[in-house]
Backbone as CSV, one residue per row, in Angstrom:
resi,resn,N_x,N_y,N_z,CA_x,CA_y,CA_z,C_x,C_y,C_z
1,UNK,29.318,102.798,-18.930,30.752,103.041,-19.009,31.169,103.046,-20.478
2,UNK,31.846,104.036,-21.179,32.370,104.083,-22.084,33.489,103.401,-22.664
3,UNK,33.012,102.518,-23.559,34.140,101.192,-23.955,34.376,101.828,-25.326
4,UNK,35.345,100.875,-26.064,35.439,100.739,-27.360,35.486,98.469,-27.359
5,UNK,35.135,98.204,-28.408,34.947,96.680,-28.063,36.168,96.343,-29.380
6,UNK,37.169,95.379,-29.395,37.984,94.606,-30.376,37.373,93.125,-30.322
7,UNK,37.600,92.896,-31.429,37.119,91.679,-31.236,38.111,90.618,-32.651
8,UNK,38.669,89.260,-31.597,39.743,89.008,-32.774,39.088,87.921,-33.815
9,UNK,38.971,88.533,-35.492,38.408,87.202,-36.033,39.169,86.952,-37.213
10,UNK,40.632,86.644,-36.720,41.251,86.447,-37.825,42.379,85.011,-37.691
11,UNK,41.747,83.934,-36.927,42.380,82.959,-36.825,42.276,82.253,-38.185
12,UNK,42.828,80.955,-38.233,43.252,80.272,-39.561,41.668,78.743,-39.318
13,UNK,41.568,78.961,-38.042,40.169,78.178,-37.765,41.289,76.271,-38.453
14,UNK,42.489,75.616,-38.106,43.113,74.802,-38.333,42.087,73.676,-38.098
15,UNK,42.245,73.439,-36.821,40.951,72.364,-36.101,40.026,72.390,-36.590
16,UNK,39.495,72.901,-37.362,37.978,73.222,-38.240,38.393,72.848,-39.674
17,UNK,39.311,72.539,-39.831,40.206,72.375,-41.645,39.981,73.221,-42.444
18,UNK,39.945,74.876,-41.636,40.679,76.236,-41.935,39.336,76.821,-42.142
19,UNK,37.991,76.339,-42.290,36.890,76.908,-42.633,36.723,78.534,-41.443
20,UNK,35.635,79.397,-42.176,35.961,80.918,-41.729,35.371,80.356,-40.510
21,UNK,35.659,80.240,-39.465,34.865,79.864,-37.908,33.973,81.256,-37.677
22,UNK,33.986,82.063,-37.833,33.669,83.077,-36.789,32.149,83.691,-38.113
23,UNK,32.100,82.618,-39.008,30.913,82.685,-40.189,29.682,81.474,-39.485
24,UNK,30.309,80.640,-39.002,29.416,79.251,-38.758,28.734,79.683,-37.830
25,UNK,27.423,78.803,-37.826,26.358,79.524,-37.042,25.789,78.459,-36.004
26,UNK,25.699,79.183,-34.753,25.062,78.493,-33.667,23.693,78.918,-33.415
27,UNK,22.670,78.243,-33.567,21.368,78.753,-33.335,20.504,79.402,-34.153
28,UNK,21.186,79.861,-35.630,20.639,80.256,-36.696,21.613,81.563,-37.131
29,UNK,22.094,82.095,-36.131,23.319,83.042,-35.914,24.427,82.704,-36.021
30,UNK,25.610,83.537,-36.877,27.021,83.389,-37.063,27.191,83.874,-35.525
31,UNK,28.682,83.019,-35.587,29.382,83.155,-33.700,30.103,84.698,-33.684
32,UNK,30.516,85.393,-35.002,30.749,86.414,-34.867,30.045,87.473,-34.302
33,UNK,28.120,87.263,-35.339,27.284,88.190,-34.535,26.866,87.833,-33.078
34,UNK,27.080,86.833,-32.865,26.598,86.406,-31.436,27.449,87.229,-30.051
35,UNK,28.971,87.498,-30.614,29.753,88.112,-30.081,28.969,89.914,-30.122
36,UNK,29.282,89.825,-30.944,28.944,91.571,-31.429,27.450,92.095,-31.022
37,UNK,26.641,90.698,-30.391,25.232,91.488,-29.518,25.802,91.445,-28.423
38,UNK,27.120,90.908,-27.412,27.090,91.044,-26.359,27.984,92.304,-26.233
39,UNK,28.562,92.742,-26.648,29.002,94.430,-26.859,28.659,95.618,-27.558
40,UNK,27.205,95.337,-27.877,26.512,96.081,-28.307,26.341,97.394,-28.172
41,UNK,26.921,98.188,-27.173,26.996,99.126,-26.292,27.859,99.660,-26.278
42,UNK,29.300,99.125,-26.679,30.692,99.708,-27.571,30.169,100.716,-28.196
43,UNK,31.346,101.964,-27.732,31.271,103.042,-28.769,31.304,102.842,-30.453
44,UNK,32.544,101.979,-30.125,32.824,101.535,-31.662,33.313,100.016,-31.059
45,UNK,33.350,99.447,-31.951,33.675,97.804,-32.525,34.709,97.624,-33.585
46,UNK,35.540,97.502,-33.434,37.384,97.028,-34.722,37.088,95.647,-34.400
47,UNK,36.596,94.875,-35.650,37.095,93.614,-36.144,38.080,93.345,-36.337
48,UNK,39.195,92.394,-35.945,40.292,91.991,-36.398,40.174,91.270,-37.175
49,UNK,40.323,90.939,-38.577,39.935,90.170,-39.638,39.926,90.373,-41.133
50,UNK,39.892,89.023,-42.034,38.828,89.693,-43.383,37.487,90.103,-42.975
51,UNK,36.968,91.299,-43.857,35.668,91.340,-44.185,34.914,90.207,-44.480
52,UNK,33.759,90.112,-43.162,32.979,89.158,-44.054,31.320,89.899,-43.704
53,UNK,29.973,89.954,-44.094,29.169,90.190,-43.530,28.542,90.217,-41.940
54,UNK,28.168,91.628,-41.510,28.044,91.680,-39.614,26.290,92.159,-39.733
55,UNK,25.702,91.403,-38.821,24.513,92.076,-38.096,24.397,93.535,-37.829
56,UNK,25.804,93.803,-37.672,25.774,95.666,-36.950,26.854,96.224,-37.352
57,UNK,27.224,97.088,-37.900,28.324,98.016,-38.159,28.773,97.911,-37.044
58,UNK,30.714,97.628,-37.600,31.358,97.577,-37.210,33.095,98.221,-38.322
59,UNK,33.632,98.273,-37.363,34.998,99.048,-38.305,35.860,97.089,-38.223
60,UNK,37.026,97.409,-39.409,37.852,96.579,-40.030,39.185,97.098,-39.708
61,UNK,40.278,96.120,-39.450,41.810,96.115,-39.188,41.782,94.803,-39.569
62,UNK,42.999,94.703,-39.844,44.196,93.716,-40.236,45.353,93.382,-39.250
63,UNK,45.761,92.515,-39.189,47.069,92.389,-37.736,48.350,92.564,-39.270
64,UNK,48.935,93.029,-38.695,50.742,93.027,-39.560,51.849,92.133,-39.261
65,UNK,52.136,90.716,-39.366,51.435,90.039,-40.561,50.374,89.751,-40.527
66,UNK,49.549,89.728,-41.221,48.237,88.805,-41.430,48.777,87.404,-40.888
67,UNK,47.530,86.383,-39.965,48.001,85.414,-39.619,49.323,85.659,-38.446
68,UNK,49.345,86.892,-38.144,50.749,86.976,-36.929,50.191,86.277,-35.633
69,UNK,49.285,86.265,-35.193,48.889,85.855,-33.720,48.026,86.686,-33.215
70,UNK,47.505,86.327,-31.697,46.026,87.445,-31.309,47.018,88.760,-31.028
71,UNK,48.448,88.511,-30.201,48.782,90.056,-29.652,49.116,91.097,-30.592
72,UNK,49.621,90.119,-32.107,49.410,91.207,-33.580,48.303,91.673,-33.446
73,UNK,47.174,90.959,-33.653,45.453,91.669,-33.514,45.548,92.503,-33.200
74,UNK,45.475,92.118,-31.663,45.086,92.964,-30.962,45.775,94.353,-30.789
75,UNK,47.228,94.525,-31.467,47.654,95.940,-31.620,47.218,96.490,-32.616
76,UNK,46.702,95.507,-33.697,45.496,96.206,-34.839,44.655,96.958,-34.381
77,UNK,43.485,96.482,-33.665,42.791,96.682,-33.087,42.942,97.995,-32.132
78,UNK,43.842,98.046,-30.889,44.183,98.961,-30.526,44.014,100.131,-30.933
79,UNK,45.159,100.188,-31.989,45.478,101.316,-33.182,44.024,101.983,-33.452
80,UNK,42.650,101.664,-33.736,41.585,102.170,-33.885,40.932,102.326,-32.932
81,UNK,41.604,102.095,-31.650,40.436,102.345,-30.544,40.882,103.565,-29.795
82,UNK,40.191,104.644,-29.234,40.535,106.056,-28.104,39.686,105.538,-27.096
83,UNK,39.006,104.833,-26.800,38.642,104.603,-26.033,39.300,104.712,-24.442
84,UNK,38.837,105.193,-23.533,40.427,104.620,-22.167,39.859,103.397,-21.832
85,UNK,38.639,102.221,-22.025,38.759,101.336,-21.309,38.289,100.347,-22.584
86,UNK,38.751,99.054,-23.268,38.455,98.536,-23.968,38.097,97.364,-23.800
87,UNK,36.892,96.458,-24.323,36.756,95.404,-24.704,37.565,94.096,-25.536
88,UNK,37.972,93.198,-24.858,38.628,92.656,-25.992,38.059,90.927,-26.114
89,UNK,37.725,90.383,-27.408,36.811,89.526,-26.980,37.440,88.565,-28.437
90,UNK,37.240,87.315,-27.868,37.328,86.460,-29.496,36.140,86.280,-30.147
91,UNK,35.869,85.510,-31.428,34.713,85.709,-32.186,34.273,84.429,-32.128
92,UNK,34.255,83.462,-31.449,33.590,82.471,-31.117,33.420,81.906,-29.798
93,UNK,32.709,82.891,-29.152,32.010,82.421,-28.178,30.253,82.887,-27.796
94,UNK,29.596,81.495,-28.450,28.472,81.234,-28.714,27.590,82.258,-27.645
95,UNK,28.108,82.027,-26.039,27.073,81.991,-25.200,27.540,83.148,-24.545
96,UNK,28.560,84.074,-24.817,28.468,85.206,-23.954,27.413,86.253,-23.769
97,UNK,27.055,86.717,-22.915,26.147,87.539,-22.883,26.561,89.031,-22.566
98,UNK,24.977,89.830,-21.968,26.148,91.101,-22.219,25.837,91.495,-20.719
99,UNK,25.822,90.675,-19.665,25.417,90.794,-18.640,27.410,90.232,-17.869
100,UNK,28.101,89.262,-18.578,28.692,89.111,-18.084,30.106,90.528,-18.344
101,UNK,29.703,90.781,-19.704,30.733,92.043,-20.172,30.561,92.995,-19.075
102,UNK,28.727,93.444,-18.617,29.149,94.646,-18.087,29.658,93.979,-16.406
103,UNK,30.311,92.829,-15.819,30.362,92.524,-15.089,32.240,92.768,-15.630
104,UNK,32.749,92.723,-16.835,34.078,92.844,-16.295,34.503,94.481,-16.905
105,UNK,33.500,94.774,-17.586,33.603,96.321,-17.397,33.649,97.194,-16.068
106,UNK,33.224,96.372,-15.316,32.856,97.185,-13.609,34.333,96.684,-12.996
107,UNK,34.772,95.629,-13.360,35.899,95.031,-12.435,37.014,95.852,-12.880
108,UNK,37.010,96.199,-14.402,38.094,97.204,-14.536,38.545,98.421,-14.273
109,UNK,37.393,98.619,-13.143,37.861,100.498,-13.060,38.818,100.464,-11.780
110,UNK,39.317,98.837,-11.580,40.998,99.199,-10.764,42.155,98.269,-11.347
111,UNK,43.085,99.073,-11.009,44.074,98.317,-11.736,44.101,97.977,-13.754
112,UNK,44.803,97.167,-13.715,45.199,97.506,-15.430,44.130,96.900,-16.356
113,UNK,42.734,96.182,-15.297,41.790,95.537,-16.484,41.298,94.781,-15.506
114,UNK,40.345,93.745,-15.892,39.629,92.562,-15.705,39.892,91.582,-16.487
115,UNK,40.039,90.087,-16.270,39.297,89.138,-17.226,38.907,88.110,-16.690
116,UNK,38.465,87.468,-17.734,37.350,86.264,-17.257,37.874,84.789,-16.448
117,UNK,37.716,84.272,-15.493,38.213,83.003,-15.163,37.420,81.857,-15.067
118,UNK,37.294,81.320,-15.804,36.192,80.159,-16.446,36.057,79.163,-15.097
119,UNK,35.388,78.101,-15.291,34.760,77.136,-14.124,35.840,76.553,-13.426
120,UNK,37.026,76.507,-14.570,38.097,74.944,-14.314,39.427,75.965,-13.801
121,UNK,39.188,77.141,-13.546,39.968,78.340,-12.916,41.400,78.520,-13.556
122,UNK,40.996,78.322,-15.504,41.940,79.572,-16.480,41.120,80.432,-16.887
123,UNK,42.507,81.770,-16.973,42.266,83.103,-17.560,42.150,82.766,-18.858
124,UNK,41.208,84.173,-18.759,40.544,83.875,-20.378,40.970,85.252,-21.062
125,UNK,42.142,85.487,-21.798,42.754,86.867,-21.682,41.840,87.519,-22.646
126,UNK,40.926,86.695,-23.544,40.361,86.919,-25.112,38.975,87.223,-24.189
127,UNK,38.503,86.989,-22.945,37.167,87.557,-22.634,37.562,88.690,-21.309
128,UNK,38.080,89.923,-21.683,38.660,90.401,-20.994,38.175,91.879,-21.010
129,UNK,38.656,92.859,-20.355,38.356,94.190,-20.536,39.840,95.068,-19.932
130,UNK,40.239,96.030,-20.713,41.603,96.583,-19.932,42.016,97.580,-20.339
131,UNK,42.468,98.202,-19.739,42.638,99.944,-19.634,43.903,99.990,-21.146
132,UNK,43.284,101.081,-21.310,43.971,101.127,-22.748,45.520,101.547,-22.614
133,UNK,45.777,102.737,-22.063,47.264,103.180,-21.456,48.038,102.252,-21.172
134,UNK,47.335,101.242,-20.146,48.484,100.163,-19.920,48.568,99.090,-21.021
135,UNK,47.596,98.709,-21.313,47.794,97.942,-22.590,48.966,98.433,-23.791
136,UNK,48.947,99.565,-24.225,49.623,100.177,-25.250,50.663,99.956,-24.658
137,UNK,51.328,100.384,-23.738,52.526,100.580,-23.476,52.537,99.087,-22.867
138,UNK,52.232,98.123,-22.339,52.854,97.152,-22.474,53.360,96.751,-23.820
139,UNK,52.312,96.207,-24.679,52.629,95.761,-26.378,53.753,96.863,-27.073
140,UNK,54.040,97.955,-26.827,55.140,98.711,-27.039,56.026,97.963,-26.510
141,UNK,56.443,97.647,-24.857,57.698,96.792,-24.922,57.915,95.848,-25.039
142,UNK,56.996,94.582,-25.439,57.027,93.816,-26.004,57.419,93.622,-27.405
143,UNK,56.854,94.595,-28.214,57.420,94.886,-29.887,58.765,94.932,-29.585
144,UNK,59.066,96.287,-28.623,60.475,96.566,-28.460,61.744,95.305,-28.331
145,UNK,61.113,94.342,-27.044,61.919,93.584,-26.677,62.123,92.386,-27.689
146,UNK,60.965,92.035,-28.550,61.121,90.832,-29.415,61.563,91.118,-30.941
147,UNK,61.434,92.606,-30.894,61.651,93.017,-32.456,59.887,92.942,-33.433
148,UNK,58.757,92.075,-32.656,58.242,91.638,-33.714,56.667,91.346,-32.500
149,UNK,55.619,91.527,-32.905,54.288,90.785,-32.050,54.022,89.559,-32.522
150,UNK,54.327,89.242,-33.689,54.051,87.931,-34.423,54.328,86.818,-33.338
151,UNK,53.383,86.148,-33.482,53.734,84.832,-32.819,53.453,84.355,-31.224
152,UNK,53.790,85.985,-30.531,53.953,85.571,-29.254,52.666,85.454,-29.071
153,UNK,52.522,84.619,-27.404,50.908,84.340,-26.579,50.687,85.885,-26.232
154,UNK,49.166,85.572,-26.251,48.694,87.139,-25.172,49.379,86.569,-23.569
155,UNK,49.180,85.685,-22.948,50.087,85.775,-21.889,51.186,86.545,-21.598
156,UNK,52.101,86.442,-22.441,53.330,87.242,-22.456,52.652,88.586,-21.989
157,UNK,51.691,89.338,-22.401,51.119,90.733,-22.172,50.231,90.782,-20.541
158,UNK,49.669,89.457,-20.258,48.588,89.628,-19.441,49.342,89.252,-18.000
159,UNK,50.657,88.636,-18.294,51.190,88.522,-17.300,52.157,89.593,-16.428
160,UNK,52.392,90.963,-17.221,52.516,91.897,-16.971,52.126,93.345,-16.419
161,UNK,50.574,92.738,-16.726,49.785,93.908,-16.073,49.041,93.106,-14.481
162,UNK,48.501,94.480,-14.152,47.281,94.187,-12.768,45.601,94.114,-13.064
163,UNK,45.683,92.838,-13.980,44.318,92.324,-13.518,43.238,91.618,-12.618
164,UNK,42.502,92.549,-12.689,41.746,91.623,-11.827,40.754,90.162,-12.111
165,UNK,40.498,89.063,-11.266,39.966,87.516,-12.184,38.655,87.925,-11.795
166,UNK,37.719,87.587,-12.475,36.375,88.112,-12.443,35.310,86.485,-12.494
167,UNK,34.899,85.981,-11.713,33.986,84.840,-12.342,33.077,84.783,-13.170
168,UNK,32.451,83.709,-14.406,31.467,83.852,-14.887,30.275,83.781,-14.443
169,UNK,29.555,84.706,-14.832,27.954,85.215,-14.323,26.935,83.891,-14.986
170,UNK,27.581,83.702,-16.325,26.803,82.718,-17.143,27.895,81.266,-17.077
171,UNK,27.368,80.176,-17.069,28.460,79.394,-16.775,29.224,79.072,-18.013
172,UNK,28.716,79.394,-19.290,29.376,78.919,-20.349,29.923,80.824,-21.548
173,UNK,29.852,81.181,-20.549,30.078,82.489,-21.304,31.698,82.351,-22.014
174,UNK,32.396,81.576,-21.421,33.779,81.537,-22.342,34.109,79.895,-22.952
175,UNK,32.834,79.799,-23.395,32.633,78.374,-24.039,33.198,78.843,-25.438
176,UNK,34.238,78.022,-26.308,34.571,78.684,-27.659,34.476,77.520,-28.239
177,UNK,34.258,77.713,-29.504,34.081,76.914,-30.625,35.515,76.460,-31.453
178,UNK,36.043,75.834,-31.069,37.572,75.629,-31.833,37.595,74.254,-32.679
179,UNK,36.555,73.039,-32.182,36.705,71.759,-32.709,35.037,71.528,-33.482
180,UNK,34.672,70.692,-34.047,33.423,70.445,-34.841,32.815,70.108,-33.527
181,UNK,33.264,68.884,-32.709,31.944,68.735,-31.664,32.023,69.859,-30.628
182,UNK,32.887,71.041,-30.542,32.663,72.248,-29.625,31.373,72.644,-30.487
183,UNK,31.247,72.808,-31.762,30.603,73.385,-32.411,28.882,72.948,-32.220
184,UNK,29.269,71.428,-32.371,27.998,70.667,-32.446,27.472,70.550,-30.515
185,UNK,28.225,70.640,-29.721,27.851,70.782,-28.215,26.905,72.036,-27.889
186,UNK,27.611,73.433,-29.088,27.029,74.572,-28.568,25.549,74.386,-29.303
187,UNK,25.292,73.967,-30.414,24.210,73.857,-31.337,23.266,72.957,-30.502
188,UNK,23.796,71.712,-29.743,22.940,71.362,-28.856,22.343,71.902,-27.665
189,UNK,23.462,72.906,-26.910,23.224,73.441,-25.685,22.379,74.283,-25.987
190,UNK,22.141,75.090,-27.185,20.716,76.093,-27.657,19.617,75.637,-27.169
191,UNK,19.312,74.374,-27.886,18.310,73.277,-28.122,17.786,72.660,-26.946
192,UNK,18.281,72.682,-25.570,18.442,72.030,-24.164,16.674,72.592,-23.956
193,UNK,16.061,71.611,-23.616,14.840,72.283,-22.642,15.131,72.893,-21.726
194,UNK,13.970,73.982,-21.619,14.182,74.921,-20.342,14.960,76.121,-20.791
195,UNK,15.584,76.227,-21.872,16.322,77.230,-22.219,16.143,77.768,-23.512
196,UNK,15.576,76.832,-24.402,15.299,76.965,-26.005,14.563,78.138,-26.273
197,UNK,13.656,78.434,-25.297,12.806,79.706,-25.372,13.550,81.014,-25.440
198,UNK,14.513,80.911,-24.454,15.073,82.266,-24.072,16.242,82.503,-25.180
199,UNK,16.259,81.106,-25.761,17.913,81.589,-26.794,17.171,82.044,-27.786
200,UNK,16.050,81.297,-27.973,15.138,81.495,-29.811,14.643,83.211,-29.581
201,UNK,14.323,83.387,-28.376,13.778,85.029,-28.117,15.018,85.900,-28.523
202,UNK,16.037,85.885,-27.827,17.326,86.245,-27.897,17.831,86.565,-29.378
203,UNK,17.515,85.554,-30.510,17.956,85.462,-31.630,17.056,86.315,-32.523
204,UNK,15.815,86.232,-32.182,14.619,86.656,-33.005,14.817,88.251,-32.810
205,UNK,15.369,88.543,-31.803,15.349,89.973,-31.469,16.459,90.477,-31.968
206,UNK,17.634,89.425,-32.290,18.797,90.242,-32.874,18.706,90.338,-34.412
207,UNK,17.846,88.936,-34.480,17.674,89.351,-36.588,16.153,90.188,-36.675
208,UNK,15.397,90.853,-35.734,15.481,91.867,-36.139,15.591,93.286,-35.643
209,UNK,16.265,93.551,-34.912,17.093,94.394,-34.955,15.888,95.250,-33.354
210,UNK,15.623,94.458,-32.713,14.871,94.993,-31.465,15.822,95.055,-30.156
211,UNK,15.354,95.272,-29.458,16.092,95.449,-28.035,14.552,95.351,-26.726
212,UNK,14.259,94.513,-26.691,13.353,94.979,-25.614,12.922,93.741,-24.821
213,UNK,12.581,93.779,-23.725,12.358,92.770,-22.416,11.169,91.941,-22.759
214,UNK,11.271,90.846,-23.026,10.182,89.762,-23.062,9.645,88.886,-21.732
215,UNK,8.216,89.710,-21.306,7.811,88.642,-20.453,7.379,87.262,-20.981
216,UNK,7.898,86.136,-20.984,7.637,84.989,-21.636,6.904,84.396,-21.137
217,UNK,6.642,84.430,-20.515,5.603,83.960,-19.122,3.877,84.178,-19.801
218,UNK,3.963,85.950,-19.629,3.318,86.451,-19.650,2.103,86.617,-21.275
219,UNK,3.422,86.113,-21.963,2.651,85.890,-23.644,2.448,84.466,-23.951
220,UNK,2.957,83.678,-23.285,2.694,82.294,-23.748,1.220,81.890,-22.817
221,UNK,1.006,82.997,-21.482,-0.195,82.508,-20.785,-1.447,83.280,-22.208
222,UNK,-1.008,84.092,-22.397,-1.604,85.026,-23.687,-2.684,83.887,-24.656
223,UNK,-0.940,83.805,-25.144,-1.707,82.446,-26.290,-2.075,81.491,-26.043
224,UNK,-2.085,80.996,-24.562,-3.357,79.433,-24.189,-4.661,80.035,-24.501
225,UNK,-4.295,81.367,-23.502,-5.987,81.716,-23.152,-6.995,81.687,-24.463
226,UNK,-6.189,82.632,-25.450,-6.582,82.845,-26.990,-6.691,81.326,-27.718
227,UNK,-5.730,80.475,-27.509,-6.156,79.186,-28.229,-6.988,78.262,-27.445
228,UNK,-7.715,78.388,-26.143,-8.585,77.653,-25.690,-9.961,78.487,-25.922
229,UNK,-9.704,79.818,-25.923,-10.937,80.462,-25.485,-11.592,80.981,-26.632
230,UNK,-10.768,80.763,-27.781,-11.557,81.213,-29.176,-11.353,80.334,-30.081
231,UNK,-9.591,79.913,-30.602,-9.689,79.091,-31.653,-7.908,78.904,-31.394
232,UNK,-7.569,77.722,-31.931,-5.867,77.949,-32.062,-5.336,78.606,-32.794
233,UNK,-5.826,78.725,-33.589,-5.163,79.934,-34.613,-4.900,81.334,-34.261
234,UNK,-5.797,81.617,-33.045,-5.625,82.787,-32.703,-4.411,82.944,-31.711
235,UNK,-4.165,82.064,-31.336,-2.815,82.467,-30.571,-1.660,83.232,-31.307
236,UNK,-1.150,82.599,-32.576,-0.544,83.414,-32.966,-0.326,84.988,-33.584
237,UNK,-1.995,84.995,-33.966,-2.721,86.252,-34.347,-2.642,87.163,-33.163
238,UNK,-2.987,86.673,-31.961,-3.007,87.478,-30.871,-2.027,88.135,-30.086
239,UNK,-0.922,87.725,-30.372,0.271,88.045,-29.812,1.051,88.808,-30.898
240,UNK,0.907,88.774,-32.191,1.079,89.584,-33.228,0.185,90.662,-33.257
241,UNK,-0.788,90.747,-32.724,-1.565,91.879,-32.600,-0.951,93.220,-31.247
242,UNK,-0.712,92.291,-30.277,-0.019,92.906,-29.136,1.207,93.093,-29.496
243,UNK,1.846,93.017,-30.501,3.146,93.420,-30.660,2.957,94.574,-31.109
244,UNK,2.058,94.596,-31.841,1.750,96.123,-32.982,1.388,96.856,-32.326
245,UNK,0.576,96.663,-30.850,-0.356,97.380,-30.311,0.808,98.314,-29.271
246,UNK,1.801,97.480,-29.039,3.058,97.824,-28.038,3.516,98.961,-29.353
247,UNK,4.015,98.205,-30.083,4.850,99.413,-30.843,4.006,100.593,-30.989
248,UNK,2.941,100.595,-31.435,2.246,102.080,-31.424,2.372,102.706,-30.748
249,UNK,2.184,102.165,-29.089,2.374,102.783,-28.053,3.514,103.480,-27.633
250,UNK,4.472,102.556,-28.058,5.762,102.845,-27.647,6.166,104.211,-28.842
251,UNK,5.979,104.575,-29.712,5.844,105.228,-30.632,5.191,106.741,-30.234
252,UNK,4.124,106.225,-29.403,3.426,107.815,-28.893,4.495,108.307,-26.991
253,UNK,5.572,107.556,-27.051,6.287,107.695,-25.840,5.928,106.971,-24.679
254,UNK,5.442,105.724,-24.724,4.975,104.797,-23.796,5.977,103.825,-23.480
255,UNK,6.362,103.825,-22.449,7.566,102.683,-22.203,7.140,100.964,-22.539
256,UNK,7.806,101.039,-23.683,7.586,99.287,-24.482,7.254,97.991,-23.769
257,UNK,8.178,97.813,-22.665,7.855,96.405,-21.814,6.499,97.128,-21.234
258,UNK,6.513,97.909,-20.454,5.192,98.347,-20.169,3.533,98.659,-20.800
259,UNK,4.290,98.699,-22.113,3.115,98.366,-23.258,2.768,97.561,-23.904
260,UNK,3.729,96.370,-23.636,3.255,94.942,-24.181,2.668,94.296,-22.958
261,UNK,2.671,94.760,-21.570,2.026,94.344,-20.514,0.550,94.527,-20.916
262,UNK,0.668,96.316,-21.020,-0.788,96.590,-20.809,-1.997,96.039,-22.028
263,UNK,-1.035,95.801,-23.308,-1.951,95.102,-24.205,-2.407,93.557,-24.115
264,UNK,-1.154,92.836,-23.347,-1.641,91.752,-23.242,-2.159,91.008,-21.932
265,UNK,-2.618,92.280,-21.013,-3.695,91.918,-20.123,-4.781,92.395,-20.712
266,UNK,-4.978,93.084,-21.661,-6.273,93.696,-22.088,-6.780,92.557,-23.204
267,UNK,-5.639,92.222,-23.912,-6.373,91.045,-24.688,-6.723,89.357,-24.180
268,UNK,-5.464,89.353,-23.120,-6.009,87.960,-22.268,-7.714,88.129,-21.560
269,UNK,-7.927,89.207,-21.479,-9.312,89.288,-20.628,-10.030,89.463,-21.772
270,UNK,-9.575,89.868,-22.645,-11.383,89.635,-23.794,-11.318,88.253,-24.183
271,UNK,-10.171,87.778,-24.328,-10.151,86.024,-24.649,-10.938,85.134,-23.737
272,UNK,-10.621,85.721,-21.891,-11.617,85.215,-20.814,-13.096,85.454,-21.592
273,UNK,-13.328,86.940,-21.251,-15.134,86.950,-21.751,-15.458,86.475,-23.093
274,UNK,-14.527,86.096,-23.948,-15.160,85.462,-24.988,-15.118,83.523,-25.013
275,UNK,-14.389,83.129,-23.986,-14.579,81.942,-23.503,-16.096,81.833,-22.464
276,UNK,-15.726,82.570,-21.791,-16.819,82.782,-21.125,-18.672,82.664,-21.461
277,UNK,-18.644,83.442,-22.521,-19.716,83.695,-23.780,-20.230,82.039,-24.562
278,UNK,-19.124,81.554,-24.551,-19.191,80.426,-25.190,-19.886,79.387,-24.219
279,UNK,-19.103,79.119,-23.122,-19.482,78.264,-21.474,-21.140,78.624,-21.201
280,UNK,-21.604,79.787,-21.303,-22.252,80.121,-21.082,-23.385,79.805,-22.189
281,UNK,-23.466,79.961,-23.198,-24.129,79.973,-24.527,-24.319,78.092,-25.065
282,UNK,-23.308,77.542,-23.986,-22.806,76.218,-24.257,-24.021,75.491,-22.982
283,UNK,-24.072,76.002,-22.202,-24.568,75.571,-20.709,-26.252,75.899,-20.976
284,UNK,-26.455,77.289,-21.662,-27.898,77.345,-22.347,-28.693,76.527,-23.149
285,UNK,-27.997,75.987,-23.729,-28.416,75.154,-24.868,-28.640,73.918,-24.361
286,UNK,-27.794,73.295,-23.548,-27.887,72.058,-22.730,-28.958,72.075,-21.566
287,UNK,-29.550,73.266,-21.259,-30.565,73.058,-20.389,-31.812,73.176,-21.410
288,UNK,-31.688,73.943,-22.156,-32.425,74.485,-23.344,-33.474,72.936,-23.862
């Protein structure tokens, strides 16, 4: 579905004692880029904000006043988007993914939008998606009626249109960072066993700049086999080898997850026969 994504990062970050929030990093990642991989798929992306350094091109607006409020933003924002169905998202939320976006991208193709309704059942107007027509022309009579966007809540706007409440797919997808221990909760929730794998994969793939399906399963059985069956060192060698071996492939038109399969059943089984070789060569000698 064809979006355009806004995204607002021009708060004063107060509760933080004004520091740039949407710069601080959860997991090794600023919360801005963390945002900007889960809309990755946006035609285009309007920052509401100063310039500060992004993972991915993205376009720049200003709200009028600077410091006016999100529904200033977000008519910043607007203003650069043609999109008919838009993204609209704040810049600190650590854990959204992009599984839950395309879940309120789908909810919006009735009525004036989607947005998000968190665990404790509030709207989340900042993790939202909504038809652009109605949007505009609401914030038109709103300008109209107040003289001014400064100041007011996005409520004032969201309570006017027909959205639909969408639940979260991820349970912390509208988890935001507003206080130091929000900050320090999300830095822990990375860190949680059972999950550390999939965030550190997640991250590794966005700094550098990959996109592709990790069987984790499937490479970590990789590197036992390789560090029992030859040496430990080779685990890491070996799975760096199957990365290269995927990309080549994928390079001559071979579908990538499918080519990091086929290399790393081909190298888990020479790791078998060369364990094997050993058991064997090991078992000779002892009868020997």
């Amino acid at each position: 579905m064809s979006y355009d994504a806004i995204v607002l990062a021009g708060g004063a970050g107060r509760r933080l004692g004004g520091v740039d929030k949407p710069a601080l990093q959860v997991g090794g990642r600023a919360l801005l880029d963390r945002v900007l991989d889960a809309c990755a798929d946006a035609r285009s992306t309007v920052v509401v904000g100063g310039r500060r350094a992004t993972a991915r091109r993205v376009e720049w607006a200003r709200e009028d006043p600077p410091g006016g409020g999100p529904l200033a933003a977000l008519d910043a924002g607007l203003r650069r988007s043609t999109a008919p169905l838009v993204l609209v998202l704040s810049a600190d939320l650590p854990f959204l993914d992009r599984g839950t976006v395309g879940t309120l991208l789908e909810a919006a193709g009735h009525g004036d939008g989607a947005l998000l309704r968190d665990a404790d059942g509030r709207d989340q107007p900042l993790v939202a998606a909504y038809r652009t027509e109605p949007l505009r022309r609401e914030i038109a009579l709103l300008a109209t009626e107040h003289g001014s966007l400064g100041g007011l809540s996005l409520r004032a706007l969201t309570g006017e249109l027909d959205l639909a409440r969408v639940a979260a797919t991820a349970p912390l997808a509208s988890f935001d960072c507003d206080t130091w221990d929000d900050l320090a909760a999300a830095r822990a929730r990375i860190r949680e066993h059972g999950t550390v794998l999939d965030q550190w994969i997640t991250a590794v793939k966005a700094e550098l700049g990959i996109d592709l399906p990790v069987d984790t399963k499937t490479l970590l059985d990789l590197a036992r086999d390789a560090a029992h069956g030859v040496a430990r060192p080779a685990a890491p060698l070996t799975t760096f080898l199957v990365g290269y071996a995927a990309a080549h492939a994928e390079a001559t038109g071979a579908d990538p997850a499918q080519a990091v399969a086929e290399a790393s059943r081909k190298a888990a089984d020479l790791a078998l026969r060369w364990a094997a070789e050993a058991e064997a060569d090991a078992e000779q000698n002892g009868s020997g």
